[in-house]
C-alpha positions as CSV (number, residue, x, y, z in Angstrom):
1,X,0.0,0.0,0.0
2,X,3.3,2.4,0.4
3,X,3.6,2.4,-3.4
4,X,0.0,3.1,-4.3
5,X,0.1,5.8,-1.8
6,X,3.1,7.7,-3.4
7,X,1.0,7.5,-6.5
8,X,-2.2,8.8,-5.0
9,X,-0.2,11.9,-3.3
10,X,1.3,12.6,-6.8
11,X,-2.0,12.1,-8.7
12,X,-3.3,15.0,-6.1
13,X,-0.5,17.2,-6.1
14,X,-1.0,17.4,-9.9
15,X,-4.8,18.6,-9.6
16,X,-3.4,21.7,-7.1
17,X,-3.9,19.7,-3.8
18,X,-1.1,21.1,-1.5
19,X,0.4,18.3,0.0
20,X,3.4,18.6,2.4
21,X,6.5,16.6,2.0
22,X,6.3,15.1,4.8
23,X,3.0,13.6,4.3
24,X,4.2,10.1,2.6
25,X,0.6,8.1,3.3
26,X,-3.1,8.3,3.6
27,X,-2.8,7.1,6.9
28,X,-1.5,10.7,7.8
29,X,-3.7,12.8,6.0
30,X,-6.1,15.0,8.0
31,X,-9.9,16.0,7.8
32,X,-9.1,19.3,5.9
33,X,-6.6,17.7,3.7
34,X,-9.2,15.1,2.9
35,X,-11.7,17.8,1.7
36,X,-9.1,19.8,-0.1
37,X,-8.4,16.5,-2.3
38,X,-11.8,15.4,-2.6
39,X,-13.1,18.9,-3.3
40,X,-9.6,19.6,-6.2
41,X,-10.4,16.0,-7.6
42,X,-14.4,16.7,-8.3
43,X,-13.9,19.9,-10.3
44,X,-11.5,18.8,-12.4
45,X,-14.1,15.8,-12.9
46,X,-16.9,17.6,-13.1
47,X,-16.9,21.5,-13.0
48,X,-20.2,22.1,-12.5
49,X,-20.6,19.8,-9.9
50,X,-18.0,20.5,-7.6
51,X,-18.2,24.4,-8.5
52,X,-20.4,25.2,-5.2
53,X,-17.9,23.1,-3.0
54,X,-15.5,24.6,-0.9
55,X,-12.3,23.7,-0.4
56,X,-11.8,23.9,3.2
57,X,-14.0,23.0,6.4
58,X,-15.4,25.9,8.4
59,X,-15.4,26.3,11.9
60,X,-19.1,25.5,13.2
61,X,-19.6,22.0,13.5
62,X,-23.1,21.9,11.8
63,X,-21.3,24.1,8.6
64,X,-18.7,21.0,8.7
65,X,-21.9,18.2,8.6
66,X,-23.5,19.9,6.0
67,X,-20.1,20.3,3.6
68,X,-19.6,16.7,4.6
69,X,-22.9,15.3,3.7
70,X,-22.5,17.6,0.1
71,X,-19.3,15.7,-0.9
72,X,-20.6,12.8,-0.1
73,X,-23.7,13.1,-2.2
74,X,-21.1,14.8,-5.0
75,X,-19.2,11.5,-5.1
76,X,-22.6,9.2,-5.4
77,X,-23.6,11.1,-8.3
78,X,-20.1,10.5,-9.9
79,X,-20.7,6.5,-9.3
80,X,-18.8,6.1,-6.4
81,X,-20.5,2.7,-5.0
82,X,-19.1,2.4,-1.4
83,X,-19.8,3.8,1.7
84,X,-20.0,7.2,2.1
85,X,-21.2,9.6,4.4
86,X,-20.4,12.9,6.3
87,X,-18.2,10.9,8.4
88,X,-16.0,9.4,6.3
89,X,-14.5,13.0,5.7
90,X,-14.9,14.1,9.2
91,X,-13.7,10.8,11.3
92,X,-11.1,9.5,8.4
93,X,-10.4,5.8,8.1
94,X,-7.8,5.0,6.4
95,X,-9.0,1.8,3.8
96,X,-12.4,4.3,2.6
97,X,-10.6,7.5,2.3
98,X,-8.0,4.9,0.1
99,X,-10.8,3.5,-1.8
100,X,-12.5,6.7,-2.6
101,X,-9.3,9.0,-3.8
102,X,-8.4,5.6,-5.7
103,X,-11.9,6.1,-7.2
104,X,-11.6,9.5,-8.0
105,X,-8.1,9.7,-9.5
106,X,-9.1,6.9,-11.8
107,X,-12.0,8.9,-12.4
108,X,-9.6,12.3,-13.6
109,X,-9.6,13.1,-17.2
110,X,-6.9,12.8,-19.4
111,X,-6.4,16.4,-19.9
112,X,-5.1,16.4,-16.3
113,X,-2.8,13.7,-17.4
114,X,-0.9,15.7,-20.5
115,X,-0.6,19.0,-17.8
116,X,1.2,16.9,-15.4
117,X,4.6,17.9,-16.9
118,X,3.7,21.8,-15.6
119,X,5.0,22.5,-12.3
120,X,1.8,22.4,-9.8
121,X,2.2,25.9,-8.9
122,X,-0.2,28.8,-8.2
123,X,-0.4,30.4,-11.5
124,X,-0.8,26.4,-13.3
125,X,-3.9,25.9,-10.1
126,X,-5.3,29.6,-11.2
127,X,-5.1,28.9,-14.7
128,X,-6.7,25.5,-13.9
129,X,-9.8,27.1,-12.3
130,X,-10.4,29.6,-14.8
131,X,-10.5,27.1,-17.0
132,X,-13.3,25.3,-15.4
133,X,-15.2,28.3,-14.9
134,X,-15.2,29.1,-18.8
135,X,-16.2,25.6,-19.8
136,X,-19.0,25.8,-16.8
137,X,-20.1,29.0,-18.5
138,X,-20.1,27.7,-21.5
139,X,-22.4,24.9,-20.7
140,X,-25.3,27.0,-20.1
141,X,-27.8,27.9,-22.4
142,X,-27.4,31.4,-24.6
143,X,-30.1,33.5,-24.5
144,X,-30.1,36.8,-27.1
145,X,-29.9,39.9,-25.4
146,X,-33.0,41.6,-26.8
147,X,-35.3,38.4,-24.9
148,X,-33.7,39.0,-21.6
149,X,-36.3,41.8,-20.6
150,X,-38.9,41.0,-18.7
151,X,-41.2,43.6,-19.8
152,X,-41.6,41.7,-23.2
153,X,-42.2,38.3,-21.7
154,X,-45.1,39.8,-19.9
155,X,-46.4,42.0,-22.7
156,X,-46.2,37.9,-24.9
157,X,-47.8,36.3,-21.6
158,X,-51.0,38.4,-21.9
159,X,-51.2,38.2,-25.6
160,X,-51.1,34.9,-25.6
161,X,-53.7,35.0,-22.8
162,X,-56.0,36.7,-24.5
163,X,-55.8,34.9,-27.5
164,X,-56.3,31.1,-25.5
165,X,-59.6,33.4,-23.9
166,X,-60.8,33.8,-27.6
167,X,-60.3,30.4,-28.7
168,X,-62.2,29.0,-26.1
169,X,-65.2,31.2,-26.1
170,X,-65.4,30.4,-30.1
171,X,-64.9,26.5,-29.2
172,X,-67.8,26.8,-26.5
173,X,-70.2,28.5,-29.0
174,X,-69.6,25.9,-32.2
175,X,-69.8,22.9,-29.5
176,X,-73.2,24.8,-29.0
177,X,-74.3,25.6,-32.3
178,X,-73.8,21.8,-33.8
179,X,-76.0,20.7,-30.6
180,X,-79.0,23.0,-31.8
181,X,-78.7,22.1,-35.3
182,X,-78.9,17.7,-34.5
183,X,-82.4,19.2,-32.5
184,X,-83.5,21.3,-35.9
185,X,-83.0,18.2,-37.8
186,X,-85.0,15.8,-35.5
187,X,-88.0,17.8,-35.3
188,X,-87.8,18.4,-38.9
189,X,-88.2,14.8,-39.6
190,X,-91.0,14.4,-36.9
191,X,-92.8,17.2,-38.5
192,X,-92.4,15.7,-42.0
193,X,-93.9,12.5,-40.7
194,X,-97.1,14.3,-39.2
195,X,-99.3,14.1,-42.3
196,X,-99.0,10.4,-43.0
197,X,-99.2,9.3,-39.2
198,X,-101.5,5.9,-39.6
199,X,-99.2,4.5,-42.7
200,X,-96.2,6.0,-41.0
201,X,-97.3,4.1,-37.8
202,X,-97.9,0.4,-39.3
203,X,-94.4,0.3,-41.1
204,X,-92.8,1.3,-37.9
205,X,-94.6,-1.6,-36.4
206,X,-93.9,-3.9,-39.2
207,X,-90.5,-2.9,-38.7
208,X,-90.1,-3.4,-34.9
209,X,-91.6,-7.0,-35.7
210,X,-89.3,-7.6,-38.3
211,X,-86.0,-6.8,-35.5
212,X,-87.5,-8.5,-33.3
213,X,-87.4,-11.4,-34.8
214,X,-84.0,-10.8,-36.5
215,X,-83.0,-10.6,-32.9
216,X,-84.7,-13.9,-31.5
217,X,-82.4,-15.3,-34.9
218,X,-79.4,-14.5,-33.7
219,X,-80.2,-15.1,-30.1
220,X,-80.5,-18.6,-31.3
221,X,-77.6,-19.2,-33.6
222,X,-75.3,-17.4,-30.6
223,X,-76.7,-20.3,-28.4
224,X,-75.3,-22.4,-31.1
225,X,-71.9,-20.7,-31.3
226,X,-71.4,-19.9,-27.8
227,X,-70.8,-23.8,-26.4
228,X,-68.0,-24.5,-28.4
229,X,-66.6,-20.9,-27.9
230,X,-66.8,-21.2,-23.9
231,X,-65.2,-24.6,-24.3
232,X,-62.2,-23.3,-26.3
233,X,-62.1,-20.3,-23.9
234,X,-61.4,-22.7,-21.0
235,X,-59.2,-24.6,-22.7
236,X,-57.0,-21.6,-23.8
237,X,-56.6,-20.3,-20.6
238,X,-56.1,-23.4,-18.8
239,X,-53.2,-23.4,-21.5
240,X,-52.3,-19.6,-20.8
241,X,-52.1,-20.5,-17.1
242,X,-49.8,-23.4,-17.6
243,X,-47.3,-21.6,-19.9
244,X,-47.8,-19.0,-17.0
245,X,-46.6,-21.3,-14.1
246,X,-43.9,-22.3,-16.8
247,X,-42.5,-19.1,-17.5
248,X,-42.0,-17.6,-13.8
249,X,-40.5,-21.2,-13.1
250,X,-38.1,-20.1,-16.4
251,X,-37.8,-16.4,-15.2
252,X,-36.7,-17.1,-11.4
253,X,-34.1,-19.7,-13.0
254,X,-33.0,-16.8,-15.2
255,X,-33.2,-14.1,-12.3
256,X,-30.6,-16.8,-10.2
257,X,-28.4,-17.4,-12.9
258,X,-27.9,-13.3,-13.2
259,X,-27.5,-12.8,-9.4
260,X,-24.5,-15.6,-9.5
261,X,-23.0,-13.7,-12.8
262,X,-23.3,-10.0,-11.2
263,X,-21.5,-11.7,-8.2
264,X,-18.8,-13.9,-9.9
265,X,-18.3,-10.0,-12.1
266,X,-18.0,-8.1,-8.8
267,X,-15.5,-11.1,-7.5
268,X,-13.6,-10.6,-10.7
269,X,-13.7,-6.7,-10.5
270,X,-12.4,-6.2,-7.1
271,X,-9.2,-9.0,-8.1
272,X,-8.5,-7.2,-10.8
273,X,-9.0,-3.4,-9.3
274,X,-5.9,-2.8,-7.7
275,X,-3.8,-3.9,-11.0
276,X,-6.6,-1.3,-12.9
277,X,-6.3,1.1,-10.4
278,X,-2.1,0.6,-10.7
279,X,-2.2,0.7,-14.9
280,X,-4.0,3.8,-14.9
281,X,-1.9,5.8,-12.3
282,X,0.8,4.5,-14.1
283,X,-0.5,6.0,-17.8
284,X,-1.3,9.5,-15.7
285,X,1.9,10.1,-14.5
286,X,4.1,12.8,-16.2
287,X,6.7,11.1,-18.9
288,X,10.2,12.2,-17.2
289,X,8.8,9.9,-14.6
290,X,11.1,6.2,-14.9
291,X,8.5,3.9,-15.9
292,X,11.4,0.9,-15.4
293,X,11.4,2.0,-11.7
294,X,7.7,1.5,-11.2
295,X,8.1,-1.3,-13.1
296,X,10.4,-3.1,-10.8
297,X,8.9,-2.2,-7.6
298,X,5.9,-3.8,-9.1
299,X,7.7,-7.1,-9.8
300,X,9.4,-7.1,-6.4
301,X,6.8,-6.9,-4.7
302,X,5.1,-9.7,-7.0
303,X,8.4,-11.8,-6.3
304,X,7.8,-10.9,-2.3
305,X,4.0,-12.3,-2.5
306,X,5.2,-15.3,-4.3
307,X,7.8,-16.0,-2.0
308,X,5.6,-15.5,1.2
309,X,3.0,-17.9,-0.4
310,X,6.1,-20.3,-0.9
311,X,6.9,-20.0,2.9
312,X,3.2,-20.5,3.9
313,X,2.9,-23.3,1.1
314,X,6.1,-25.0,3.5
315,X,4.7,-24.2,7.2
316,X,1.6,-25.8,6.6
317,X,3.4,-28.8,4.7
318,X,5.9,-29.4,7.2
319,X,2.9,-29.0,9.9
320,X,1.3,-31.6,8.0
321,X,3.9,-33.8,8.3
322,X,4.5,-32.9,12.4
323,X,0.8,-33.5,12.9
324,X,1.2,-37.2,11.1
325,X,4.0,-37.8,13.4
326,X,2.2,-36.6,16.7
327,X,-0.9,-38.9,15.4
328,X,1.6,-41.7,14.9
329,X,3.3,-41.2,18.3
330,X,0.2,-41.1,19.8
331,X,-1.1,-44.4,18.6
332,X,1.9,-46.1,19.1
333,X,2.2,-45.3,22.4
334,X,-1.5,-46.2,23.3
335,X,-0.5,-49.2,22.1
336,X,2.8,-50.0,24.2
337,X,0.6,-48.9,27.3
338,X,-2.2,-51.5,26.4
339,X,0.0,-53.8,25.8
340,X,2.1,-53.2,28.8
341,X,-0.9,-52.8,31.4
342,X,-1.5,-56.3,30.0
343,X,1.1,-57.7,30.9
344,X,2.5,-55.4,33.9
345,X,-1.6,-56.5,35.1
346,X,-0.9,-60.2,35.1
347,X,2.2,-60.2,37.4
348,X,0.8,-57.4,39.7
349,X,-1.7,-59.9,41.1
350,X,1.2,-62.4,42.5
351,X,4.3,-60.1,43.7
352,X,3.9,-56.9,45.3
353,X,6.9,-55.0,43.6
354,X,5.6,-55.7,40.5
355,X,2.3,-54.5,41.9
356,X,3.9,-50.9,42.8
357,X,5.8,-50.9,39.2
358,X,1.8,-51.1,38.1
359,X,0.8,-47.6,39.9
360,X,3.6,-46.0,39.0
361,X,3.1,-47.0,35.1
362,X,-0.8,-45.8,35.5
363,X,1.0,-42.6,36.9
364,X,3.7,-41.9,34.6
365,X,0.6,-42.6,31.5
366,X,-1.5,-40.4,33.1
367,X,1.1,-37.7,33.7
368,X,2.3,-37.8,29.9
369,X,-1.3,-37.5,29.1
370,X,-1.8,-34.4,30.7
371,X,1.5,-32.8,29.4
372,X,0.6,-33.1,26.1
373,X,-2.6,-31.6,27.0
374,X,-1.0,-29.1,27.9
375,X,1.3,-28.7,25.3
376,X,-2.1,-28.6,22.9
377,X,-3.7,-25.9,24.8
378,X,-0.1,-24.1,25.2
379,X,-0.3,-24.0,21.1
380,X,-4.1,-22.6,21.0
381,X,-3.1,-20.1,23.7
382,X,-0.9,-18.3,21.2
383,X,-2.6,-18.6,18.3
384,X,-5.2,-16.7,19.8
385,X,-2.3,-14.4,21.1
386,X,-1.7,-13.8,17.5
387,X,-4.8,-13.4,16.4
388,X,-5.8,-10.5,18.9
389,X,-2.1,-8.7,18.3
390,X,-3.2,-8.4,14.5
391,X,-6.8,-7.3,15.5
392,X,-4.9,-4.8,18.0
393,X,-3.0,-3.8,15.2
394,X,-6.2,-3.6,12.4
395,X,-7.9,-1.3,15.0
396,X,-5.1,1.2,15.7
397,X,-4.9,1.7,12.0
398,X,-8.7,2.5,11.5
399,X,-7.6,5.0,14.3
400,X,-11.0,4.2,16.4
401,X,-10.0,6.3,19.6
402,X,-8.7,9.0,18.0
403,X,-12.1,8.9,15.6
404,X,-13.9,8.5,19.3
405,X,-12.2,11.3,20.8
406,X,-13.3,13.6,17.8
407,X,-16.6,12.8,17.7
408,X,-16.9,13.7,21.4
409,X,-15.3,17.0,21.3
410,X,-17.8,17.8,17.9
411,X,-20.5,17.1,19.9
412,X,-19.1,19.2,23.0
413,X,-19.4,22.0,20.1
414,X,-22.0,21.2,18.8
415,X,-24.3,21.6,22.1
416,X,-22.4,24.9,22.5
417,X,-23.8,25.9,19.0
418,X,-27.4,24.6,20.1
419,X,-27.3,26.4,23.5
420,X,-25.7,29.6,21.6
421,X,-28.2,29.9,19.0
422,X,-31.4,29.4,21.8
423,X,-30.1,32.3,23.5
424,X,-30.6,34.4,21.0
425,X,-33.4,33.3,20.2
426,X,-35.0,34.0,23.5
427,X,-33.3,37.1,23.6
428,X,-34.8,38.1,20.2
């Protein structure tokens, strides 16, 4: 992790992070230098989104929540996946804050790349940010300069207004009209009718006879048609429901198959980010840089892992071996003692020595018993020993008491800010 965080520190010095010399990890990085990187690292990104962020933390505690929660929601929207919150800028742990500047400096354009050449002074960070703000600017949409006055929008807004008010009143009065003109025609036709009522009269009845009979016709041939059509209508959804039942058997089978892909991709992608994350620091840095350098710290330390996974491959082999030899050793010598109870047993019930010889042999068996008892629980002892030094170890670097201690003294300030703020209020 040395190596990757010499590249991280030289990644941010390039995007106008100042980063003293004798800062060499992330492990020593403070809140505020946190921010500043974060903040320097999202408008190069993204001008417009990190244009409203500052740089630095201010000195109220519910100012420092608020900018916290902001860069966190700044790094979601750039697709930053892990967890993230206010406090992993205000209480700092060193594997997140690792994982997230990895995140963003693969995230840097290339741009930032071809400028690392330029020295990372004032004037480059100046020129940097003036950039941004142009291309922000730029970004926006142009509006001519003879629609930017408000007096014309309005005097558009009511002409358009009245013009809507016009179209609706005409719309209401056709709607209106076409409804009295279906009335003129049917009473026209009734009056037409008037003067040959009686003939008028029997064809309408022959004609309501001959419907209703049409209508008893077709009653009866739907009769006819309606069996066989209720019968197929059962038998196709019976069908729809089995090819139903079929496909969601089909679709969870599909739906399990994609959760084990997403995870054996996410397996894959986090073995092969650190060698990523490594190739593209490598393409960013500046080209007087010694690529060979890089090069064969990276297969050193390859060599190193290799050679560690030798040793452990050895250690558990040759504990292998001792633990076949204990087992063996073990067995035997049950077997001697059997053996030579037996026999010791035999003679003990006719000569007294031999009796004595007896108790001591049950001794000496049981003694040996509970030394290598002992031994056994001598070896779990300091495994665990082991165990809880690395788990010491793992903790101080997360830095949990000093996080602790922090978080204590914000919220010392912060219920001076609360009790601050109520006395003015009742004052006011």
């Amino acid at each position: 992790m040395e190596e990757v965080d010499k590249i991280l520190i030289h990644a941010l010095r390039q995007v106008g992070t100042e980063v003293s010399d004798d800062v060499q990890s992330v492990k020593q990085f403070t809140s505020e230098l946190i921010v500043e990187a974060v903040v320097r690292c999202v408008r190069v990104i993204d001008p417009g989104l990190g244009g409203g962020l500052p740089a630095s933390l201010p000195p109220g505690m519910s100012a420092r929540f608020r900018v916290g929660m902001s860069l966190a929601q700044a790094c979601q929207d750039l697709g930053y996946k892990g967890e993230i919150g206010y406090q992993t800028f205000l209480y700092s742990n060193e594997p997140e804050i690792r994982s997230l500047l990895m995140f963003l400096v693969e995230k840097l354009p290339r741009e930032s790349a071809e400028a690392s050449d330029q020295p990372a002074g004032k004037s480059v960070v100046l020129q940097r940010a003036i950039s941004a703000a142009i291309k922000a600017q730029l970004a926006l949409p142009w509006l001519p300069p003879n629609c930017r006055l408000p007096l014309l929008c309005e005097t558009q807004v009511n002409s358009y207004s009245s013009d809507l008010s016009c179209l609706t009143k005409l719309k209401k009065r056709e709607l209106g009209n076409s409804e009295m003109e279906e009335r003129m025609r049917v009473k026209k036709k009734t009056i037409d009718l008037l003067p040959d009522g009686e003939s008028n009269l029997v064809k309408l009845q022959a004609l309501v006879e001959g419907s209703a009979k049409r209508v008893v016709n077709l009653a009866s041939q739907w009769e006819k048609h309606r069996a066989p059509l209720i019968d197929e209508h059962r038998r196709l959804k019976e069908l729809c429901s089995n090819q139903d039942r079929e496909s969601s058997r089909k679709l969870s089978e599909i739906k399990d198959l994609h959760v084990k892909i997403r995870e054996a991709a996410e397996e894959a992608k986090k073995k092969e980010g650190l060698y990523k994350q490594l190739i593209t620091e490598l393409e960013n840095l500046p080209q007087d840089v010694s690529r060979s350098a890089y090069t064969l710290r990276i297969l050193e330390i390859v060599g190193n892992i290799k050679k560690q996974k030798e040793d452990i491959t050895k250690i558990l082999s040759d504990t292998k071996e001792l633990q076949k030899e204990i087992n063996s050793l073990t067995g035997k010598l049950d077997r001697t003692f059997a053996v030579t109870d037996e026999l010791v047993f035999k003679d003990a019930k006719k000569d007294e020595s031999v009796r004595k010889s007896y108790k001591y042999l049950a001794a000496l068996h049981e003694n040996c018993s509970q030394l290598i008892q002992t031994i056994e629980d001598t070896g779990t002892i300091l495994r665990e020993i082991r165990d809880l030094e690395e788990q010491i170890e793992t903790e101080n670097g997360n830095k949990t008491v000093a996080n602790l201690e922090r978080i204590l003294e914000d919220y010392k300030a912060i219920r001076q800010e609360n009790s601050a703020l109520a006395a003015k209020v009742r004052e006011g």
